[in-house]
Structure formats: structure tokens, C-alpha cells
C-alpha positions in Angstrom: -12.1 -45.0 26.0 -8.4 -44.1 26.2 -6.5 -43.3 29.1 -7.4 -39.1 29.9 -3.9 -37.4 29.0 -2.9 -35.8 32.3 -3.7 -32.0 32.4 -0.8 -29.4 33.3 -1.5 -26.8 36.3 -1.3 -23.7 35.9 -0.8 -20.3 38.4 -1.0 -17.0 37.2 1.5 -14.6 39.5 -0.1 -10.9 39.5 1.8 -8.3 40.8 0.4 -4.6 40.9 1.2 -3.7 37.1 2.8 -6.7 36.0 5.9 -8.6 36.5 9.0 -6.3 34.5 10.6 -4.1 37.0 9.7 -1.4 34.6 5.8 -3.0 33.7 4.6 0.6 35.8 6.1 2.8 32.7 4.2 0.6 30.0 1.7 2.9 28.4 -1.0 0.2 28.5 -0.4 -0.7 32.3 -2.1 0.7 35.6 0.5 2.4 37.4 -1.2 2.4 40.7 -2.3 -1.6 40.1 -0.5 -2.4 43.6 -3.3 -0.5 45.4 -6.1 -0.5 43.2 -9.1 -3.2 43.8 -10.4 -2.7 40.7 -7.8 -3.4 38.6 -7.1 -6.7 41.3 -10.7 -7.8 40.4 -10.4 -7.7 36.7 -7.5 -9.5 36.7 -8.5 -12.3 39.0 -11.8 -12.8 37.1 -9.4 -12.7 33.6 -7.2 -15.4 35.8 -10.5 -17.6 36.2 -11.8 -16.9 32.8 -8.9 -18.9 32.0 -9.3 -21.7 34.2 -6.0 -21.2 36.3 -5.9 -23.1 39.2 -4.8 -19.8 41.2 -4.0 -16.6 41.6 -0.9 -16.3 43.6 1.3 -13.4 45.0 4.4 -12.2 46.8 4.9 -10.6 49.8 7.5 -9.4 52.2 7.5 -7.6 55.8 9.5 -4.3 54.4 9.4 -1.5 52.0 12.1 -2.6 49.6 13.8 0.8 49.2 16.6 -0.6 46.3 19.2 1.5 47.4 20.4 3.5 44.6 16.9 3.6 43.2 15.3 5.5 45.9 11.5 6.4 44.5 11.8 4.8 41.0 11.0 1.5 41.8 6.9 0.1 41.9 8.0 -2.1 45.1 6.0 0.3 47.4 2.6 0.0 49.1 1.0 -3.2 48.0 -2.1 -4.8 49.5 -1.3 -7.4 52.2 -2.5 -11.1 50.5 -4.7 -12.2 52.4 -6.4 -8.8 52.8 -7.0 -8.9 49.0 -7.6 -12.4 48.5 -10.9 -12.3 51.5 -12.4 -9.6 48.9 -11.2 -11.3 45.8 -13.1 -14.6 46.7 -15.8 -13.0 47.5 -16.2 -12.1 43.0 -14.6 -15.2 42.2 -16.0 -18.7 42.6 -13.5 -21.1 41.5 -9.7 -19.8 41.2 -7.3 -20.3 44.4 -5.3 -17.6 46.0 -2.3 -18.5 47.3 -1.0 -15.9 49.3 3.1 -15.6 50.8 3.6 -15.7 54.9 6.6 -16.1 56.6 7.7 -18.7 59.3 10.7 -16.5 60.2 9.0 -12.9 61.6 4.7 -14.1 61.9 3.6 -16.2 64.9 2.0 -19.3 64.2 -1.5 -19.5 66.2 -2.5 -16.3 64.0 -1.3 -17.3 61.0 -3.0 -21.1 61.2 -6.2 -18.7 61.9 -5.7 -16.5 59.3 -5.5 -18.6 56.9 -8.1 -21.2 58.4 -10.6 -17.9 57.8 -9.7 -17.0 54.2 -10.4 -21.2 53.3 -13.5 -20.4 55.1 -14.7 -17.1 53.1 -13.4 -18.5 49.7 -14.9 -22.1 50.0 -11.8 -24.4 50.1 -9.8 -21.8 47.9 -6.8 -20.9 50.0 -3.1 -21.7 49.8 -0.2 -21.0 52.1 3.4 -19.7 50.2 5.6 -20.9 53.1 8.5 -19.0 53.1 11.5 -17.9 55.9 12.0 -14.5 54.7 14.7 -13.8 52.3 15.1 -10.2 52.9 17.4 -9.3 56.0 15.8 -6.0 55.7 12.4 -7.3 57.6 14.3 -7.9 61.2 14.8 -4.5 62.4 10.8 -4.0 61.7 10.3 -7.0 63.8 12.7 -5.6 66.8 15.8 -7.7 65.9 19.4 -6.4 65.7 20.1 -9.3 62.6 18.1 -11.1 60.4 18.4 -15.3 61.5 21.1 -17.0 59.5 19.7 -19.5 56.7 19.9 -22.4 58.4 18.7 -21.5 61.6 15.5 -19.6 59.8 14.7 -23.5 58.3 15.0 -25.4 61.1 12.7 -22.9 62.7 9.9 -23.6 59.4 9.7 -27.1 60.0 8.5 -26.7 63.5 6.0 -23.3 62.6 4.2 -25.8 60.2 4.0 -28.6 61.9 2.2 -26.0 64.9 -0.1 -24.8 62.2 -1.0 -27.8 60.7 -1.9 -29.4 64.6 -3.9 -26.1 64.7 -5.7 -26.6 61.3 -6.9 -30.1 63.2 -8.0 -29.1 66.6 -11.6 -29.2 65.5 -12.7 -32.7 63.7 -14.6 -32.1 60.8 -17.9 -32.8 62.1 -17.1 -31.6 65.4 -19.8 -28.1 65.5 -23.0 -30.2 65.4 -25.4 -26.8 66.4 -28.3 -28.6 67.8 -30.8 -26.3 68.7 -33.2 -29.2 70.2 -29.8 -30.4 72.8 -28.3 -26.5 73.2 -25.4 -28.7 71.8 -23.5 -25.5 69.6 -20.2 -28.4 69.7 -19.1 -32.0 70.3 -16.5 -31.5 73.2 -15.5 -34.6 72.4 -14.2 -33.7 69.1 -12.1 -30.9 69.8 -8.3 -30.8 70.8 -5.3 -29.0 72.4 -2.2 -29.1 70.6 0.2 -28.2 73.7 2.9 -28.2 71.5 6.6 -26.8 73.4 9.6 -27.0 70.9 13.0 -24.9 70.4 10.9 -22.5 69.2 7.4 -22.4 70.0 5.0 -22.9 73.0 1.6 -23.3 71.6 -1.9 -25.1 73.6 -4.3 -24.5 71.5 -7.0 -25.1 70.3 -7.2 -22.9 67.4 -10.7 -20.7 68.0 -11.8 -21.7 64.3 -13.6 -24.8 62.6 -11.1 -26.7 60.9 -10.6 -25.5 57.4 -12.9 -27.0 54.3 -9.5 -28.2 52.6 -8.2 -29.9 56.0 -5.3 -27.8 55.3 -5.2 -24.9 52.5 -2.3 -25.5 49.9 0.8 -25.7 51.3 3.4 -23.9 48.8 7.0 -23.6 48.8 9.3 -21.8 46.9 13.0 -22.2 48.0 15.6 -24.1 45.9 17.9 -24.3 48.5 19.2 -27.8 50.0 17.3 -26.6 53.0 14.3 -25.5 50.4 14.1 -28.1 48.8 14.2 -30.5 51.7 11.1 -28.5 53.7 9.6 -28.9 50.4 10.1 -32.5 50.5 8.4 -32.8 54.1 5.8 -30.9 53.5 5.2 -28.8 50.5 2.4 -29.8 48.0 3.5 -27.2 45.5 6.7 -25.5 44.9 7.6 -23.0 42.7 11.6 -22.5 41.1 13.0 -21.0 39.1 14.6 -23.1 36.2 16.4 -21.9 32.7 16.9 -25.1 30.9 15.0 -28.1 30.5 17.4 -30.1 31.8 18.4 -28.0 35.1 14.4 -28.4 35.2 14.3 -32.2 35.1 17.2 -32.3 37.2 15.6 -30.0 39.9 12.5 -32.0 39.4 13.6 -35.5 39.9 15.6 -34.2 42.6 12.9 -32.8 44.9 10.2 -35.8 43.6 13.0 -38.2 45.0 12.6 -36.5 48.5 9.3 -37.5 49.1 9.7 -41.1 49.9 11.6 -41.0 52.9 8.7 -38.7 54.5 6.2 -41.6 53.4 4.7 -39.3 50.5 4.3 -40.3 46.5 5.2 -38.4 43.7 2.0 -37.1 42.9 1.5 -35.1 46.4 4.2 -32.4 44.8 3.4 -30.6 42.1 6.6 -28.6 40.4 5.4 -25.4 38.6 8.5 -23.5 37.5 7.6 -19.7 36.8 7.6 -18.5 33.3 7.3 -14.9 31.9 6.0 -15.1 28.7 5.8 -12.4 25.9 3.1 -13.5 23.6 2.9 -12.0 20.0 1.0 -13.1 17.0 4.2 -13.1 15.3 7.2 -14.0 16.8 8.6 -9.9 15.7 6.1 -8.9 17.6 6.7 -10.4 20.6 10.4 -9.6 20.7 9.1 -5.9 20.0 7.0 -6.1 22.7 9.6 -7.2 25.0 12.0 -4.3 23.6 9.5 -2.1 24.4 9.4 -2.9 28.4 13.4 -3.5 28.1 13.5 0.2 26.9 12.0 1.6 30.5 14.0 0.5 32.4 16.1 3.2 34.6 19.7 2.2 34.6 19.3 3.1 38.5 16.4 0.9 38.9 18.0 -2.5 37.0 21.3 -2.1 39.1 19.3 -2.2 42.0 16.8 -5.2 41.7 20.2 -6.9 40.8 21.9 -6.1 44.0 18.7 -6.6 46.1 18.4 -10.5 44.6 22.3 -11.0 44.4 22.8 -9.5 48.0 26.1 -7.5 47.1 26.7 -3.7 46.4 28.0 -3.6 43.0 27.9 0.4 42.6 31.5 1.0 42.7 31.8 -1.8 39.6 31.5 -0.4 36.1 27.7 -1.6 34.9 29.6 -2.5 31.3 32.1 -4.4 33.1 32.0 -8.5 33.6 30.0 -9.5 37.2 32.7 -9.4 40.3 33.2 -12.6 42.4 30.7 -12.5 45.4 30.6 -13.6 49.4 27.6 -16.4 50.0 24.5 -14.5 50.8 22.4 -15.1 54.2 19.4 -13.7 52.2 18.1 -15.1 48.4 20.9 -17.8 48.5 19.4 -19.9 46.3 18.8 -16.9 43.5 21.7 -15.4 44.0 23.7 -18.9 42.5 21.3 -18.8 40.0 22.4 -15.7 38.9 26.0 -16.0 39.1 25.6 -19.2 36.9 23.8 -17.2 34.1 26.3 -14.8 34.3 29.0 -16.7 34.0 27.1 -18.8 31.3 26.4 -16.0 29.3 29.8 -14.0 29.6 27.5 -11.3 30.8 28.1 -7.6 31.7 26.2 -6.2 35.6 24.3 -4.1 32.6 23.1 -7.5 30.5 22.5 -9.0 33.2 20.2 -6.6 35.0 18.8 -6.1 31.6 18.1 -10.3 31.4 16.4 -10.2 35.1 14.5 -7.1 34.6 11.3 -9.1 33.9 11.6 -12.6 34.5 13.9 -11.9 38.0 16.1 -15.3 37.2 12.7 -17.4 36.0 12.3 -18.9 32.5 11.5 -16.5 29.6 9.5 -17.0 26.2 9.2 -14.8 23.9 7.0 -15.7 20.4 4.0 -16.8 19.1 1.2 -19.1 20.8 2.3 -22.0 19.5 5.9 -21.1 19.9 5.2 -20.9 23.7 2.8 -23.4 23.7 5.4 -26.0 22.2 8.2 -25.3 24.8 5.2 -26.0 28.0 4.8 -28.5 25.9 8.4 -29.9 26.1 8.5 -29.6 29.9 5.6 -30.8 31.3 5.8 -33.9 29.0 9.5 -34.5 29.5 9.7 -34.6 33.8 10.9 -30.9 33.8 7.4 -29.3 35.4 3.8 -30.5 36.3 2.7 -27.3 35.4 3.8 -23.6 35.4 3.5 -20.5 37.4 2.8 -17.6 34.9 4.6 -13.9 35.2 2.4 -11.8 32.8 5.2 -8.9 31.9 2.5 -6.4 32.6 -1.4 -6.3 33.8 -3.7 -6.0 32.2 -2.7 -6.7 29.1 0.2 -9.5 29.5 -2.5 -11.6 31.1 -5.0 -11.2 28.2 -2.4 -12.5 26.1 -1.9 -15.4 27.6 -5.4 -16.3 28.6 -6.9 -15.2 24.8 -3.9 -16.8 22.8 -1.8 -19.3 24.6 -4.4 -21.4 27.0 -7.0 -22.0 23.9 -3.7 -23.4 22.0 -3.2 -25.7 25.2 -6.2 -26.9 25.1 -6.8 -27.6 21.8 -3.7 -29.9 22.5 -5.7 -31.4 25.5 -2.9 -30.2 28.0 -5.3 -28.0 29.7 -8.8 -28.1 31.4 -11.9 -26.2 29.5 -13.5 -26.1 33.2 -12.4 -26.4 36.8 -13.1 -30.1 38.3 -14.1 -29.1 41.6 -14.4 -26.6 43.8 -11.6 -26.3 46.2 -7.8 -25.2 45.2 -7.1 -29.1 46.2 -9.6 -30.5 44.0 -8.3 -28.8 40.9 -4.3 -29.6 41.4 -5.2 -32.8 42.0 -4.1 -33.1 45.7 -6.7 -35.1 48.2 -7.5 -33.5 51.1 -5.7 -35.0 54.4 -7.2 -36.8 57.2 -7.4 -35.0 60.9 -4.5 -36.2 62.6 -6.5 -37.2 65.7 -9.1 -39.2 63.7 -5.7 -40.8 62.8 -5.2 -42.0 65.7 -8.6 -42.9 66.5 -9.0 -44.8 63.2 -5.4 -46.6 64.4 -6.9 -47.7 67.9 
């Protein structure tokens, strides 16, 4: 037999009633998705009908108001990850959930246990979204005057997750031995304080859980930053981007793949899924109607404020038909907020086209046709060193997902760049990523 053709990855990013800021107003969406379980459950059991490897979602620390668009935006009262992803797991058996927490405003000891529990409940099905926090709006609900400068918020999430991941190992794997004949419910022997004291952290430990069944859930990254991309580098084992041409993608890949050596780590222990909101028709007219459709709803209030709330600059006093201003660096989205400015500039656009070109895919890479027209540009990607797989944006839920999962993945795996079932169990097992070795029986192994 041949060599097996490697297999693409693929996450499916759900958000309440889909991913278009407007994706609430669609007459086939659940406007109340954010805060309905229901809905959650269908579409994470679609997700794994479909064999994605998981079922990942945002999260931030404050209610994103979009000033100017006070009330007309769906950014309000969403479930808190892990929350949802404890019940989720529990009508699920294979899918991962990957769920966002922030170095920058949560304390480390409870997050390592947090997330240590929801590996637990799901079986080996939990991932960590590392990020700092992009949004200065969280400090002041965290008692801070200012939200931490860029840098200073990165040099910060290096330390946090090397204190969770000593956390993760204080219990060796076959360290609660609960032998009822010796009243033994634990091997003291295998079980270890961290007394960790950094810049920014003082933590002892142990952590008061077993170590997780992955070692470690998924750790996931999604900056783009120099200081993104480096973390990712250290210690991310997936990161998402956002990407608009193939070859800013295979530039942004080779880029963080080439990072990996100097930490002792090989190409293959970072998987690159670039985020793609796809518009699936069964003729290409009918996708772009579709996409018209959701382009239609949106609230000229409601696009000039998702642009200013990823671009981090007022732009109310600038004429929406007139060309995009020049802009101070950001401390907040920096790395979205250049991404912008390029496609602007690119594109000659107008603040109005280009709230109107973020409005869905928020800077990530859309497609809009047929199966095989979508198909053939994932295709293009993952063959050509651009992606090892994607993180899918469904423009709204349901119904954007059962698109994709009913049209596009059959065509994917009819070209054999797609599983037809999971191959394991665990989130690990099915990206392909091998599950690391306790750091103390590191050094016990070493002695």
C-alpha cells in the first residue's frame, strides 16, 4: 500500500447565531443562540456528525458595548466556555472543545484546575485558547486603572503557562492507586509541589486534581503578533490567524514553523489552521445571494462599530464613504488592526466597504461558491504550506454549519483530505499531537 495522504484538521468556530455581525437578523437563525443550550447541543452534535476535530469559541472578560451601537449588536450575554463545554461533552463523545482564557486578568492555579476538570468530564477532549486579552475594556472589571501594555501582557503569558503546565504535572499519571486492601487512596511518592516565584506569580502547589487524561489539554494560540507568534513558537500546539492570500498564508506559516526549533520542538507539534468563513451554495449565484442577504442586515451603526472595536480608533467624526484615516498603533488587537489597514489600503477601500468586507469574516479568509469551489481553494492551501487545516466561521447557525458539514466535508473526503471517522479519542489523538511526558518523570527517567 501507498503512503496514507495526510488528512487536513479541521475546527468549527460557533458563536451564538453564527459568525456575520448581522447572523442574529437572518430569518433562518436563532436569535437568542448565545444563551440557548439547545441550539449549543444541535450544533455541536452537527460539528461531530462531521468529524471536526473541535468545537471551539471566543470569549472575553467584558460586555462589548460598540459604542455607537449601543443595543444593536448580538455581543451580549454569552455562556462562559467552559461552562458550556462540561454539558456539551457530556452529549458528545468524540469532538474537542477548545475554549478562550486569558493569562492577562485569570489566575493561574484555577485556571490549570479548570481546565484539568473539563479534560476530566469530556475524556481527553479539552483545549486551552491562550490569549492576553485584547480588549482594554476588561481592566476596569478586574480593578485596574489601564489595561497592561502589549508587551508587558506577553511577557506575563509565558510565565502563566509554564505555572499551569507545572500544575497539570503535579500528580504522575499513575500516582492515585486507591487500594482498598493498603487504605492507600494515593502514592505520596508520586505527587509534587511546584513552588514556582516569578515576576509575576507565587504559586506551591500541588494542583488538588489528577493530572489531566491528555497530560496537558490543547494548548491554542491565536496572536499574529511578533510577540504572538513567538509564545506560539514556545508553546502553542495550534494557532489560529487570520490570513487573506495564499501567499501571506505560506509566509505566516513558514514563519511560525521556523520558530519551533530553537525551543527543541518539530514542525509537526504546530498545527496552523487559518479561519475561513465560507458561504456554500449549490451554485456559485447562490452563494453570493446568500452572502448579499446577510450583507443587507447590517445596521450602518452596528458595522462602524465592530470596525472601530477591532481597529481600536474612533472613526465617527470621518465620513463612512470617505477613504480610511491614518491611525496611532493600538495597545489592544495590534495584530488585526495592521491587518486591516493593509486591506484597506489594498483595496482602495471606503470606512463603509470596509466594515461591509469584515462584517462576517472580522479580517479572516472568505469563500463564497459552490462545494467544489470551496473545496478546491482548502485544497490549494493545505497542500501548498499555507495551513494544516482550517478553523471554520459558519456565517450563521444553524444553517451555515449544515452547509458545510452536508456539502463541503463529503467533497473533502471524496478527495481523501478528510477523515470519514475520528482516530481516537482524545482532542490530541485526532490533530495528531502525542501526549507529553510528566516533567518530573522527566527527570526521573534522566537520573
Amino acid at each position: 500500500m501507498g503512503k496514507q495522504q495526510k488528512q487536513l484538521r479541521l475546527g468549527a468556530f460557533l458563536p451564538g447565531a453564527g459568525q456575520h455581525v448581522a447572523a442574529w437578523r437572518h430569518p433562518q437563525a436563532r436569535s437568542n443562540g448565545a444563551l440557548n443550550f439547545e441550539h449549543y447541543k444541535q450544533i455541536a452534535q452537527t460539528a461531530e456528525r462531521g468529524k471536526f476535530d473541535a468545537f471551539f469559541l471566543a470569549d472575553g472578560l467584558a460586555l462589548q458595548q460598540r459604542r455607537g451601537a449601543e443595543g444593536r449588536t448580538a455581543f451580549g450575554g454569552d455562556f462562559e466556555p467552559l461552562t458550556l463545554f462540561s454539558a456539551l461533552s457530556a452529549v458528545t463523545e468524540k469532538i474537542g472543545f477548545i475554549a478562550t482564557a486569558s493569562t492577562t486578568y485569570e489566575d493561574p492555579y484555577i485556571l490549570a484546575r479548570k481546565f484539568a476538570s473539563l479534560d476530566h468530564i469530556s475524556g481527553g477532549r479539552a483545549g486551552w485558547n491562550v490569549v492576553t486579552t485584547g480588549s482594554s475594556e476588561a481592566a476596569g472589571n478586574f480593578g485596574l486603572e489601564n489595561h497592561p501594555i502589549h508587551a508587558e501582557r506577553y511577557i506575563r503569558a509565558h510565565e502563566f503557562i509554564d505555572v499551569v503546565k507545572g500544575l497539570w504535572d503535579s500528580w504522575e499519571d499513575d500516582a492515585f492507586v486507591r487500594d482498598k486492601e493498603t487504605a492507600f487512596y494515593y502514592d505520596p511518592n508520586k505527587i509534587h509541589e511546584l513552588n514556582h516565584k516569578g515576576r509575576f506569580f507565587s504559586v506551591r502547589g500541588p494542583l488538588n486534581i489528577a493530572r489531566p487524561p491528555q497530560g496537558y489539554p490543547v494548548i491554542v494560540q491565536a496572536g499574529s503578533s511578533e510577540d504572538g507568534k513567538e509564545l506560539a513558537g514556545k508553546t502553542a500546539e495550534v494557532i489560529f490567524t487570520a490570513q487573506q492570500t495564499l501567499e501571506d498564508a505560506q509566509a505566516f506559516y513558514a514563519d511560525v514553523k521556523g520558530r519551533l526549533a530553537k525551543y527543541g520542538r518539530t514542525p509537526d507539534q504546530l498545527k496552523v489552521m487559518p479561519g475561513v468563513f465560507p458561504v456554500v451554495g449549490i451554485t456559485e449565484a447562490e452563494a453570493k445571494a446568500k452572502y448579499q442577504e446577510l450583507q443587507d442586515l447590517i445596521h450602518p451603526q452596528v458595522g462602524l462599530a465592530l470596525l472601530q472595536g477591532l481597529i481600536g480608533t474612533d472613526l465617527s467624526a470621518y465620513p463612512l464613504d470617505g477613504s480610511l484615516p491614518d491611525l496611532p498603533e493600538t495597545n489592544d488587537n495590534k495584530s488585526r488592526q495592521a491587518l486591516l489597514i493593509d486591506i484597506a489600503r489594498k483595496h482602495n477601500f471606503t470606512i463603509r466597504e470596509l466594515y461591509q468586507w469584515i462584517a462576517g469574516a472580522r479580517g479572516h479568509w472568505t469563500i463564497i461558491g459552490t462545494p467544489v469551489q470551496i473545496a478546491d481553494q482548502l485544497e490549494s492551501w493545505f497542500l501548498n504550506d499555507a495551513a494544516d487545516g482550517f478553523n471554520i466561521m459558519p456565517p450563521y447557525l444553524p444553517g451555515g454549519l449544515d452547509d458545510f458539514v452536508d456539502l463541503v466535508i463529503p467533497e473533502l473526503q471524496r478527495r481523501g483530505l478528510f477523515r470519514t471517522e475520528y482516530e481516537g479519542t482524545t482532542l490530541r489523538e485526532n490533530l495528531g499531537l502525542s501526549r507529553p511526558v510528566n516533567q518530573y518523570q522527566k527527570v526521573l527517567a534522566a537520573v
